[in-house]
C-alpha positions in Angstrom: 18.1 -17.5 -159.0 17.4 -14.1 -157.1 15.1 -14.3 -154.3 14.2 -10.2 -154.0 12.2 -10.2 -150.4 8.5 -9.4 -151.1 7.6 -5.3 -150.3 7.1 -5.2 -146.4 4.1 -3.2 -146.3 4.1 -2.4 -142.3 7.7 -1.0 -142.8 6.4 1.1 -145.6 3.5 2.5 -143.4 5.9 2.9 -140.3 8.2 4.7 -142.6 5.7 7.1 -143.8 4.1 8.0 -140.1 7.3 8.9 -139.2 7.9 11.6 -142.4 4.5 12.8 -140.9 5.7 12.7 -137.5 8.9 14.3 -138.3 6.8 17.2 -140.5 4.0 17.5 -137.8 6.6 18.7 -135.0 8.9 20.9 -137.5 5.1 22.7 -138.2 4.6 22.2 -134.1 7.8 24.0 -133.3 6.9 27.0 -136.0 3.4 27.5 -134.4 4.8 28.6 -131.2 7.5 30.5 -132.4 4.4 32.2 -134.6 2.6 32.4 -131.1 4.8 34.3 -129.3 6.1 36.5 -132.0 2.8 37.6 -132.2 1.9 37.9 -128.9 5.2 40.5 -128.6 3.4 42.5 -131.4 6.6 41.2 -134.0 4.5 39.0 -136.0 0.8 39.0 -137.4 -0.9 35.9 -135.6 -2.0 32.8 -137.5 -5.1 32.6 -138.8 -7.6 30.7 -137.8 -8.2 28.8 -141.0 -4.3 27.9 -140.8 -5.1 26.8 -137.1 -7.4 24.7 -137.9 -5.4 23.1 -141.0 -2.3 22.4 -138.0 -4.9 20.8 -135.6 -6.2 18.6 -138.6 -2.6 17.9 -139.4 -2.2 17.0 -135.7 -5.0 14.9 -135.2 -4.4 12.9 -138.8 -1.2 12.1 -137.0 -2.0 10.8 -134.1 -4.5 8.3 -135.6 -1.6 7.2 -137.3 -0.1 6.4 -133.9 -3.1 5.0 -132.8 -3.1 2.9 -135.6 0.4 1.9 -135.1 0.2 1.0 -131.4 -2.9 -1.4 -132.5 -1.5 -3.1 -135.1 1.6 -3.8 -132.3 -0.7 -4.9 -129.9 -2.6 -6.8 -132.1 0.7 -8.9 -133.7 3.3 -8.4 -130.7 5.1 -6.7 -133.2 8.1 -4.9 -131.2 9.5 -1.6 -131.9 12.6 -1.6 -134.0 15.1 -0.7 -131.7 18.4 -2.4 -133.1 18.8 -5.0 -130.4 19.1 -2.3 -127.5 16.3 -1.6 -124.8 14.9 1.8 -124.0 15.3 0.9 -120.1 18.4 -1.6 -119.7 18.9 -3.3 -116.4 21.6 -2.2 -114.5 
């Protein structure tokens, strides 16, 4: 008989926030570069209906963090780190 595991829904989610994560900061990163070539007269500067689509981006994001960070706190659910700590003990 073959026992396939049942979808895991939070990975699924997790997985997805950080695609939009990932996305979010390669936008992030082409922002500033648009910023400052702009500002040195190389580049036309963003417009403002582009800004605002970013900061939606941006914010849409972060209550996906939010969201995350509840849910943890909520079911002591632990970051999947791969059996290592962030700050070991010396």
């Amino acid at each position: 008989m073959n026992r396939t595991p049942p979808p895991d829904d939070v990975a699924h989610r997790d997985g997805l926030l950080m695609a939009e994560v990932t996305q979010v900061n390669t936008l992030l990163g082409r922002y500033v570069l648009r910023f400052l070539d702009a500002d040195a007269g190389r580049a036309a500067a963003l417009s403002t209906e582009d800004e605002r689509a970013l900061a939606e981006r941006v914010a849409g994001m972060a209550d996906g963090l939010r969201a995350r960070a509840d849910r943890r706190d909520q079911h002591g659910d632990p970051p999947p780190l791969m059996g290592t700590h962030l700050d070991p003990e010396p």
